[in-house]
C-alpha positions as CSV (number, residue, x, y, z in Angstrom):
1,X,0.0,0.0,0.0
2,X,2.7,2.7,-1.0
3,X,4.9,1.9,1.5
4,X,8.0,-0.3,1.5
5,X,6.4,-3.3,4.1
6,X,7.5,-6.7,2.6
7,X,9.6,-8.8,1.9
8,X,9.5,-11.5,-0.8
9,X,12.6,-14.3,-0.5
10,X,13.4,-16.2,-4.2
11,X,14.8,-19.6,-2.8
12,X,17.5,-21.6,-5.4
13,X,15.0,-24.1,-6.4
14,X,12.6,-21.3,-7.9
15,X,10.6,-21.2,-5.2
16,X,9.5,-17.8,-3.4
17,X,7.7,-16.6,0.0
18,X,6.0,-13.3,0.4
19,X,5.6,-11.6,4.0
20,X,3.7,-8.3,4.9
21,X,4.7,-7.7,8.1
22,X,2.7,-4.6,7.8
23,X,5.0,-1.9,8.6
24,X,8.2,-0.7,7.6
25,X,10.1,-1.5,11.1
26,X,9.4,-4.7,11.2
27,X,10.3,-5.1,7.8
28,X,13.8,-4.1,8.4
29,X,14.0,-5.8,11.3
30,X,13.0,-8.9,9.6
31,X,16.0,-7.8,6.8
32,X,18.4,-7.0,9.3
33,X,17.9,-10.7,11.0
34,X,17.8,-12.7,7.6
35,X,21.5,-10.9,6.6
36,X,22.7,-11.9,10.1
37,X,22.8,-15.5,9.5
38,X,24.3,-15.0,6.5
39,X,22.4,-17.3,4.4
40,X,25.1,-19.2,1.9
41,X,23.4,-18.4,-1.5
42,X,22.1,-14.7,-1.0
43,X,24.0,-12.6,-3.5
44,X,26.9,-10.2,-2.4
45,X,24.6,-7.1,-4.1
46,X,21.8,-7.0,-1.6
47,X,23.6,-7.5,1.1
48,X,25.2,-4.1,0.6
49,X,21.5,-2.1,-0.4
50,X,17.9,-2.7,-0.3
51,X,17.5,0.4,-3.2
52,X,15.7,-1.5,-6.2
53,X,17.8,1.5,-8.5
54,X,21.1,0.1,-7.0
55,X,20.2,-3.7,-7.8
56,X,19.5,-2.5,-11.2
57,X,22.4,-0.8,-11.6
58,X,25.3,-3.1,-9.9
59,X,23.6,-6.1,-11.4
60,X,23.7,-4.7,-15.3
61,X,20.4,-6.0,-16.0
62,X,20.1,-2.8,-18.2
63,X,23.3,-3.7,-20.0
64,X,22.7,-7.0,-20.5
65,X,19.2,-6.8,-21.9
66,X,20.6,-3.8,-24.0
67,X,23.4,-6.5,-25.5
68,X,20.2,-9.1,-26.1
69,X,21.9,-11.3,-23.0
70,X,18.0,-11.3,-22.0
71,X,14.9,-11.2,-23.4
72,X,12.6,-8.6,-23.7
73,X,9.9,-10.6,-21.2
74,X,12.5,-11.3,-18.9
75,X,13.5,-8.2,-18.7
76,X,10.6,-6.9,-18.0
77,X,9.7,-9.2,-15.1
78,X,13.1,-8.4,-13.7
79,X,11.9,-4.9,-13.5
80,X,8.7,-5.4,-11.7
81,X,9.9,-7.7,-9.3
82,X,12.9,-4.7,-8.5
83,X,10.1,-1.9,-8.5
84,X,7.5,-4.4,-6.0
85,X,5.5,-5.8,-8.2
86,X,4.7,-10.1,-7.5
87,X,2.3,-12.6,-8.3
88,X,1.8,-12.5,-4.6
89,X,0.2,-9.2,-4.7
90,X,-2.6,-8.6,-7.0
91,X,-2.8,-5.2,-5.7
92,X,0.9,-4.6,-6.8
93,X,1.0,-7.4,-9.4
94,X,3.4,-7.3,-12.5
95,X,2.3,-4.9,-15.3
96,X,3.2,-5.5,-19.0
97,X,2.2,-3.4,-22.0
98,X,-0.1,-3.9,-25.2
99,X,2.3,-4.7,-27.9
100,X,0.1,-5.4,-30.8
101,X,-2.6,-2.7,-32.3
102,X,-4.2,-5.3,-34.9
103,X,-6.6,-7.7,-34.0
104,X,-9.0,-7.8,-37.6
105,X,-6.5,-9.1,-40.1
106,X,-6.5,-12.4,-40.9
107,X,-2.5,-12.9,-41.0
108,X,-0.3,-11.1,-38.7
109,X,2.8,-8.9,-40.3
110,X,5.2,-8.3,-37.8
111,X,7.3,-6.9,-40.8
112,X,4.7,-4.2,-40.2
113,X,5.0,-1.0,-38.0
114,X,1.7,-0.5,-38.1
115,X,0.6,-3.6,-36.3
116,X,2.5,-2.6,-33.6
117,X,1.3,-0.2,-30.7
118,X,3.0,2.9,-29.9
119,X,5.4,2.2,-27.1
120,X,6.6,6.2,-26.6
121,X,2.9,7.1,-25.4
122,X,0.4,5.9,-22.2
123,X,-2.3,4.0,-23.4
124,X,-4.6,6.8,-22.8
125,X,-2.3,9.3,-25.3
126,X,-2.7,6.4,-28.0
127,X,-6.0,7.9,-29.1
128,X,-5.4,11.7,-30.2
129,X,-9.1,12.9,-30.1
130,X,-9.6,10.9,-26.1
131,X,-6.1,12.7,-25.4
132,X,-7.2,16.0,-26.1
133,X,-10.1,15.4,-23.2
134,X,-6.9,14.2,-20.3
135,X,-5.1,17.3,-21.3
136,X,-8.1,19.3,-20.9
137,X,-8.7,17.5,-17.7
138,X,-5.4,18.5,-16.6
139,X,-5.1,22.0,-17.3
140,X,-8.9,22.9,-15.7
141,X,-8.8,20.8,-12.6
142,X,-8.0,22.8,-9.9
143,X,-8.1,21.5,-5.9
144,X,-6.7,22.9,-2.6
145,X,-5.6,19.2,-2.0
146,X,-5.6,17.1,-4.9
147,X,-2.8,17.6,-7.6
148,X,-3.9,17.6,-11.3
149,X,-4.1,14.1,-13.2
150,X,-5.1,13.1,-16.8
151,X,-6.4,9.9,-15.6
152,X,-8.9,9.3,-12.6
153,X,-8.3,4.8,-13.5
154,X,-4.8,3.3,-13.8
155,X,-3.5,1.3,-16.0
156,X,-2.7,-1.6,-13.4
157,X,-5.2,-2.3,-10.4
158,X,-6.4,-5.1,-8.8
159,X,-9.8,-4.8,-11.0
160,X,-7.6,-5.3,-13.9
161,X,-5.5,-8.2,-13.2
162,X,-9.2,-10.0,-12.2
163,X,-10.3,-9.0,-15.5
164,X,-8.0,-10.7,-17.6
165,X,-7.4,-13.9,-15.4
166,X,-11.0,-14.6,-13.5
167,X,-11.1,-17.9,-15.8
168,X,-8.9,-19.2,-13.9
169,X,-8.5,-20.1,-9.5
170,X,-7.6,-18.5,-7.3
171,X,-8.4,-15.3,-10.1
172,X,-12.2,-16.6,-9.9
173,X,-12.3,-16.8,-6.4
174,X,-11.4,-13.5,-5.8
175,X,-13.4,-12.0,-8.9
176,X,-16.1,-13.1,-6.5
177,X,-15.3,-11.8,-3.2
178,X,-14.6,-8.5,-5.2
179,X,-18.2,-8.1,-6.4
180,X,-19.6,-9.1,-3.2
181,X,-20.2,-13.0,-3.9
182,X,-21.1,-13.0,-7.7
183,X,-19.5,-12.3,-10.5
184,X,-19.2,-8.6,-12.4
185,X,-22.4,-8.4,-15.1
186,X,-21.2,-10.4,-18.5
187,X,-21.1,-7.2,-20.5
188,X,-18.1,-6.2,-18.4
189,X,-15.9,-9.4,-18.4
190,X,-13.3,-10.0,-20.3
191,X,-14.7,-11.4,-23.7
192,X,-13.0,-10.1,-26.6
193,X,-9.7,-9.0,-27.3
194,X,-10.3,-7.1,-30.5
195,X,-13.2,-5.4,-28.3
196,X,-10.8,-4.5,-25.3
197,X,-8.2,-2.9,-27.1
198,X,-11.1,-0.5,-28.9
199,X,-11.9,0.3,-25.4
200,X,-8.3,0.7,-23.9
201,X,-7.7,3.4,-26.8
202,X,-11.4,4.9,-26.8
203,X,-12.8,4.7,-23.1
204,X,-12.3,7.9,-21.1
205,X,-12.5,5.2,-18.0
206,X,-10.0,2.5,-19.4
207,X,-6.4,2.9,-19.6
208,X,-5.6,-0.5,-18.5
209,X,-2.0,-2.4,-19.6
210,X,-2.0,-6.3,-19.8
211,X,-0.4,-8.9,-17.4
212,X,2.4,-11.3,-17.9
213,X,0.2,-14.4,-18.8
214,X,-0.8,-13.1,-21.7
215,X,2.4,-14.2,-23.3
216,X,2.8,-17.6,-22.3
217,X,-0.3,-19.1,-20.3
218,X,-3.3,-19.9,-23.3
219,X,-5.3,-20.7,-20.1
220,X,-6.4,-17.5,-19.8
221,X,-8.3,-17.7,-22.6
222,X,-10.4,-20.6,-21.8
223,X,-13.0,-21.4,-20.0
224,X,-10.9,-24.7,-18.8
225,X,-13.4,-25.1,-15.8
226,X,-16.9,-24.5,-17.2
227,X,-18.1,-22.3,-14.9
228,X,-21.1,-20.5,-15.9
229,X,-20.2,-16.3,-15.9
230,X,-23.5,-15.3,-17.0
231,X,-25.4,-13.9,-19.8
232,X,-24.5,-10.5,-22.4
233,X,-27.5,-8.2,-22.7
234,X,-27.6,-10.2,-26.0
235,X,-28.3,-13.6,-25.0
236,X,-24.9,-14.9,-25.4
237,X,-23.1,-17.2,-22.7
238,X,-20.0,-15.8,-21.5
239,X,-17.5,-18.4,-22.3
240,X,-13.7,-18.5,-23.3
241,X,-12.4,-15.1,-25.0
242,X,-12.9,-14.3,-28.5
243,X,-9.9,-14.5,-30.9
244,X,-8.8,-12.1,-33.4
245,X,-8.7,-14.1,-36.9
246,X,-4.9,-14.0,-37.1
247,X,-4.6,-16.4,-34.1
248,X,-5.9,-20.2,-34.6
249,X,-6.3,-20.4,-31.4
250,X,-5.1,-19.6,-27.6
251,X,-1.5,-21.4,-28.2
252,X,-1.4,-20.0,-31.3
253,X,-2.1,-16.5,-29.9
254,X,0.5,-17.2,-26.9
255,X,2.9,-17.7,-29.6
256,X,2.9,-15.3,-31.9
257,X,1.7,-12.8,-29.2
258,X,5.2,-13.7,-27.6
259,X,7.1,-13.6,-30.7
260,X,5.4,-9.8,-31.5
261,X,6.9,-8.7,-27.8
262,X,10.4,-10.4,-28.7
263,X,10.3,-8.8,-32.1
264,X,13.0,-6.4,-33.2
265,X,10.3,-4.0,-34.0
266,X,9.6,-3.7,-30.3
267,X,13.0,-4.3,-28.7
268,X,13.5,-1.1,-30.5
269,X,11.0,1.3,-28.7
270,X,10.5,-0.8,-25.7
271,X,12.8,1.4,-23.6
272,X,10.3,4.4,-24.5
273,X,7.7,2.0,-22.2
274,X,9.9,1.4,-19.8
275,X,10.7,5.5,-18.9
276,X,6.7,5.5,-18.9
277,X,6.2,2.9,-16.4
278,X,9.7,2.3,-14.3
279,X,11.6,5.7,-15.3
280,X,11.8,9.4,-15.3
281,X,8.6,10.0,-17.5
282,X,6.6,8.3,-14.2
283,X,6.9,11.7,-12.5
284,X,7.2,15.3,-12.3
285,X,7.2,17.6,-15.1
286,X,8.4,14.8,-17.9
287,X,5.8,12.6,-16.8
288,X,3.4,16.1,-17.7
289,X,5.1,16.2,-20.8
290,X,4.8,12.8,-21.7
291,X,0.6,12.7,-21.0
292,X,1.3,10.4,-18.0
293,X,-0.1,11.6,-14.7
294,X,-2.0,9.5,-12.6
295,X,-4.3,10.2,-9.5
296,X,-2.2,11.0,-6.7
297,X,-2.7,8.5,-4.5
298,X,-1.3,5.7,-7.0
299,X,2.5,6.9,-6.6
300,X,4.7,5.6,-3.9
301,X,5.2,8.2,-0.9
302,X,2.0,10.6,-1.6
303,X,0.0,9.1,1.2
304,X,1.7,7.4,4.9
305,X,-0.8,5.2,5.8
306,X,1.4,4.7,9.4
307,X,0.5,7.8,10.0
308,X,-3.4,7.7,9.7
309,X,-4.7,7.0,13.9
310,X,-8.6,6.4,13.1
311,X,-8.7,2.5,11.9
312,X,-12.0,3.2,9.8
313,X,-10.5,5.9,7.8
314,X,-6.7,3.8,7.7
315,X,-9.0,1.1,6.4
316,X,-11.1,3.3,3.7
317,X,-7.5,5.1,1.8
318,X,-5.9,1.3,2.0
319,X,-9.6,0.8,0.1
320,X,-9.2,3.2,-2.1
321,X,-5.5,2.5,-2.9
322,X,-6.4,-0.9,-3.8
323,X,-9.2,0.5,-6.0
324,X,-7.5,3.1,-7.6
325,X,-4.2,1.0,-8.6
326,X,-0.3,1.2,-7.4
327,X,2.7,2.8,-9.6
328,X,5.5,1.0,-9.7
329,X,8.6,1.9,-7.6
330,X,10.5,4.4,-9.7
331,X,13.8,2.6,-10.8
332,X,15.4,5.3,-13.2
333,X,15.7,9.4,-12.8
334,X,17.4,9.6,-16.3
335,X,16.4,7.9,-20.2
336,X,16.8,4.4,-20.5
337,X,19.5,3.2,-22.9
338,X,18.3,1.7,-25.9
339,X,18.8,-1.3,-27.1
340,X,21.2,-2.3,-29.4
341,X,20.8,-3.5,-33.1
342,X,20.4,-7.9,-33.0
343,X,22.8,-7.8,-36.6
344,X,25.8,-5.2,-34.3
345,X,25.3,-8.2,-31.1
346,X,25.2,-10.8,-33.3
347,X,28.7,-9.7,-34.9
348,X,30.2,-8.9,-31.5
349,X,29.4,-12.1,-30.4
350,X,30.6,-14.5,-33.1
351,X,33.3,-16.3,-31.6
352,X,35.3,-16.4,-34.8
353,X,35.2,-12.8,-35.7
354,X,36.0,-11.6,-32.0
355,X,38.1,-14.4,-30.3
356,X,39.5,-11.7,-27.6
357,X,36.0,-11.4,-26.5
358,X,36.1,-14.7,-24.9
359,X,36.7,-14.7,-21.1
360,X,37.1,-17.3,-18.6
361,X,36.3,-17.6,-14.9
362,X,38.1,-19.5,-12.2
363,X,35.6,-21.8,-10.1
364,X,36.1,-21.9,-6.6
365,X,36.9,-25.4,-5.4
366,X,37.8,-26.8,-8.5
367,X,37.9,-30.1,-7.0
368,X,34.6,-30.3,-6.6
369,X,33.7,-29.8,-10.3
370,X,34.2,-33.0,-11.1
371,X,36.5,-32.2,-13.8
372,X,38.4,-32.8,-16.2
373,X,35.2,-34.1,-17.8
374,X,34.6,-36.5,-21.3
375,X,31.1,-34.3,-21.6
376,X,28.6,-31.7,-20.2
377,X,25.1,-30.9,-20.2
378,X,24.2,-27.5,-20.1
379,X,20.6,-26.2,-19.4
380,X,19.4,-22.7,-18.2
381,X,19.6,-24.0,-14.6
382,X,21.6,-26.8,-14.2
383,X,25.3,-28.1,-15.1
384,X,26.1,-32.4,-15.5
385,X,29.1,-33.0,-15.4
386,X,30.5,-36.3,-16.7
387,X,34.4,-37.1,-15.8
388,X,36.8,-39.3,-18.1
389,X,36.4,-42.2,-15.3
390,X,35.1,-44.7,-18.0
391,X,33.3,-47.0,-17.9
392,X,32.1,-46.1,-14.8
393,X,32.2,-42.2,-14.7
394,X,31.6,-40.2,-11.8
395,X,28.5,-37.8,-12.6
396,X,27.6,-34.3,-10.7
397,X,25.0,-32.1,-11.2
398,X,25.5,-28.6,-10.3
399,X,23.4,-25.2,-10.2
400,X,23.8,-22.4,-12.1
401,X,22.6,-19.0,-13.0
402,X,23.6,-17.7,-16.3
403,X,22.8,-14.3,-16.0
404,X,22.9,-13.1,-12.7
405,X,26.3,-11.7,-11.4
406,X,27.6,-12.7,-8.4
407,X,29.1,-9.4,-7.4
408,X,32.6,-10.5,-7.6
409,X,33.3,-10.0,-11.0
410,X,32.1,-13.1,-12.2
411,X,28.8,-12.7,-14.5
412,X,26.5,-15.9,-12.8
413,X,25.8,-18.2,-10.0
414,X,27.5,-21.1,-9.8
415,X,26.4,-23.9,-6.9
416,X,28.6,-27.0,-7.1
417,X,26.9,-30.6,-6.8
418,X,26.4,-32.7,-3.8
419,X,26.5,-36.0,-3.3
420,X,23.4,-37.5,-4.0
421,X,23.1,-39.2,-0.3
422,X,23.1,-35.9,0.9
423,X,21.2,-34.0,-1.4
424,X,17.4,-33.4,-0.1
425,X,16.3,-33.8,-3.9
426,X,14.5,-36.9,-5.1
427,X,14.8,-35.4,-8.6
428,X,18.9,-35.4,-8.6
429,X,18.5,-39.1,-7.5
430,X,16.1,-39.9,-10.3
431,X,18.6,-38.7,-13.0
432,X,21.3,-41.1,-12.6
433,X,21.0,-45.1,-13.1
434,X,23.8,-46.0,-11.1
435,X,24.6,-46.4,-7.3
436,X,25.2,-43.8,-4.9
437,X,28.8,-43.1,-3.3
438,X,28.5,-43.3,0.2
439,X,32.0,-41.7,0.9
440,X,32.0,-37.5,1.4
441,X,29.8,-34.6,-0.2
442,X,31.8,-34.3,-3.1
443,X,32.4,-37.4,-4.6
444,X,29.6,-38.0,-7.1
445,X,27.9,-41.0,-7.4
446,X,29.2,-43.6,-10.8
447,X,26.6,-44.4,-13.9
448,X,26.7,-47.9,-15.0
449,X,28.3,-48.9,-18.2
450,X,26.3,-50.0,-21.3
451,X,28.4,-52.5,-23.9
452,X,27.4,-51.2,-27.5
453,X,28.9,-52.7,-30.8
454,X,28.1,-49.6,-32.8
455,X,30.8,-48.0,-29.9
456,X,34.1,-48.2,-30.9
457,X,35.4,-45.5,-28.8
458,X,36.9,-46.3,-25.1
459,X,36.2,-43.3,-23.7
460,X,32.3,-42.5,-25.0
461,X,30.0,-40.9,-22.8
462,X,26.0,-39.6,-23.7
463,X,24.1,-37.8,-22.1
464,X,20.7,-38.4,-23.0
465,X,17.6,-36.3,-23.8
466,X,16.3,-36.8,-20.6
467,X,19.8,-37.0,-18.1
468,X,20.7,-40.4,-18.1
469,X,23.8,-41.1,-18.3
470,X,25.3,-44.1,-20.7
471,X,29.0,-44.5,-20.7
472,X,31.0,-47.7,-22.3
């Protein structure tokens, strides 16, 4: 509720808990405790600041999405969670933006610029006749109290994250608690795409953005539970969400829906978005400039609910917070860089056309790598290691981070393997065919070795498809 009151802890293993301990002391008391023990895998970088626009900068997210190290999606999630937005919050929950402005042609040209949205304006600027009514807004409203806005909605509430996902629990749960123990009237729900972007870009009341699972969960689309939402004013049942003809159906809208965000076209202007929503055209006299001010009480720091006594009226402006929607913590005071050409990244990349670019980083506890090793399997998480023990070989599996610096100079995460009698995961046990070592942490249990005619080498060793481990 505008105020800095949680914390939310990302654990290895992908999990993540989020506490409201409902006021700032006790928040930082909670900090404080958690970076006393000292907890092995917690990255050097927040243990020397809690400022989101320090993480950003000392981890070089910018950089590294600017050098297509990222993608555009992950980069954006990456930037709510540093500016408090989580899927444990649907009051604060991660915002994304409209990327396409099509939805009647029959085939999808993402060659086109016109297909695309305008990612240098606020939804509610998108429409020049709707914008002229904000500005107008803005330059007659006058109160004692209240600073002038262009829009009285937001484009990320509560109300808007249960419009797009109330198909599916616990979204259709709390789209009923929120209308009082029935759902909102059929004409309101989310039925149509083609129809809600005509009302995102004509409605004086609608400035809404979109959510992350519009670009990877085809769920949301469906009506996967049959659960009756009522009756239009036309006599239509309310059912899964209404296609526009380029998309076959909801996979096939996930996809090229995803494809559109990840599109050079858009990893061109997306910074422009980003200064809109995370950057220095959120506030102050750019964000006037830029068509782009919100009711007051949506910014961070306007309103100290701590400092309200009466319960009833603490209660009604926390009410009207979560009504009116929550502004992302600002991350950047100056423009964001843009991002680079893919063909200039390509050609600094090539490994044969730059071979001083290549850089290597020393392990600690090499010993416990399990090298030197006769193959490797790399995924976006994980590291198996094979060593040149034929026919036996000693396997490890260790964890990894690509893309997040450790703060010591070295550009990821590495966690080295355990044992797999020691390991607390049935899933590292599964992956291997042989027996388990029973001697210390770091000597890696041995796969079994398959005799193959069609083998003719010694020293062969596969990893398969799906991690086992044949050596001969």
């Amino acid at each position: 509720m505008l105020r800095r009151s949680a914390l939310e802890l990302f654990m290895v293993d992908r999990s993540n808990f989020f506490f409201d301990f409902g006021d700032m002391e006790a928040r930082k008391n909670a900090y404080r405790a958690i970076i006393h023990t000292k907890p092995p895998n917690l990255n050097d970088i927040f243990l020397a600041t809690q400022r989101a626009e320090q993480i950003l900068k000392r981890t070089q997210l910018m950089e590294r999405w600017a050098n297509w190290e990222i993608s555009n999606f992950e980069y954006l999630m990456e930037l709510n969670t540093l500016s408090g937005r989580s899927y444990n919050d649907i009051t604060q929950y991660p915002v994304f933006p409209w990327i396409i402005a099509d939805y009647q042609s029959k085939v999808l040209n993402l060659d086109d610029p016109s297909a695309f949205r305008d990612l240098s304006k606020p939804v509610g600027a998108l429409n020049p006749e709707r914008l002229k009514k904000f500005q107008e807004r803005y330059s007659t409203f006058e109160d004692p109290i209240i600073p002038k806005f262009h829009y009285g909605s937001h484009y990320s509430s509560a109300g808007t994250v249960l419009y797009y996902l109330f198909r599916m629990e616990p979204f259709t749960t709390l789209s009923i608690q929120l209308q009082g123990g029935k759902f909102d009237h059929a004409d309101r729900m989310f039925s149509d795409l083609s129809g809600t972007w005509d009302s995102v870009v004509e409605d004086m009341s609608d400035v809404k953005e979109l959510v992350p699972e519009m670009f990877y969960l085809p769920e949301v689309f469906t009506n996967i539970n049959s659960i009756d939402f009522g009756t239009t004013q036309l006599g239509g049942k309310l059912d899964s969400v209404e296609l526009p003809p380029w998309a076959e159906n909801p996979v096939d809208f996930v996809h090229k829906h995803r494809k559109a965000l990840e599109s050079e076209h858009v990893s061109t202007h997306l910074h422009h978005w980003i200064d809109l929503i995370f950057g220095y055209k959120q506030r102050g006299k750019d964000a006037v400039m830029a068509n782009n001010v919100f009711f007051y009480i949506t910014y961070e720091g306007t309103v100290d609910i701590d400092k309200i006594a009466d319960p009833v009226q603490r209660r009604a402006m926390q009410d009207q917070i979560a009504y009116f929607g929550q502004t992302p913590s600002q991350l950047l005071t100056v423009p964001h860089m843009k991002r680079k050409s893919l063909r200039d990244v390509l050609q600094l990349q090539t490994i044969f056309r730059n071979p001083s670019e290549l850089k290597s980083y020393v392990l600690p506890n090499p010993e416990r790598c399990n090298v030197p090793a006769s193959t490797m399997l790399v995924s976006n998480d994980s590291i198996v290691v094979v060593d040149i023990n034929v026919p036996a070989a000693h396997v490890a599996l260790h964890q990894w981070q690509p893309n997040t610096p450790d703060g010591q100079g070295t550009p990821f995460l590495f966690h080295h393997g355990r044992n797999a009698a020691s390991s607390t995961s049935g899933a590292f046990m599964r992956m291997f065919k042989g027996s388990t070592s029973s001697g210390e942490d770091y000597e890696f249990p041995r796969a079994i070795g398959f005799a193959a005619s069609a083998i003719r080498s010694s020293a062969i060793v596969a990893v398969t498809c799906d991690k086992d481990i044949i050596t001969g």
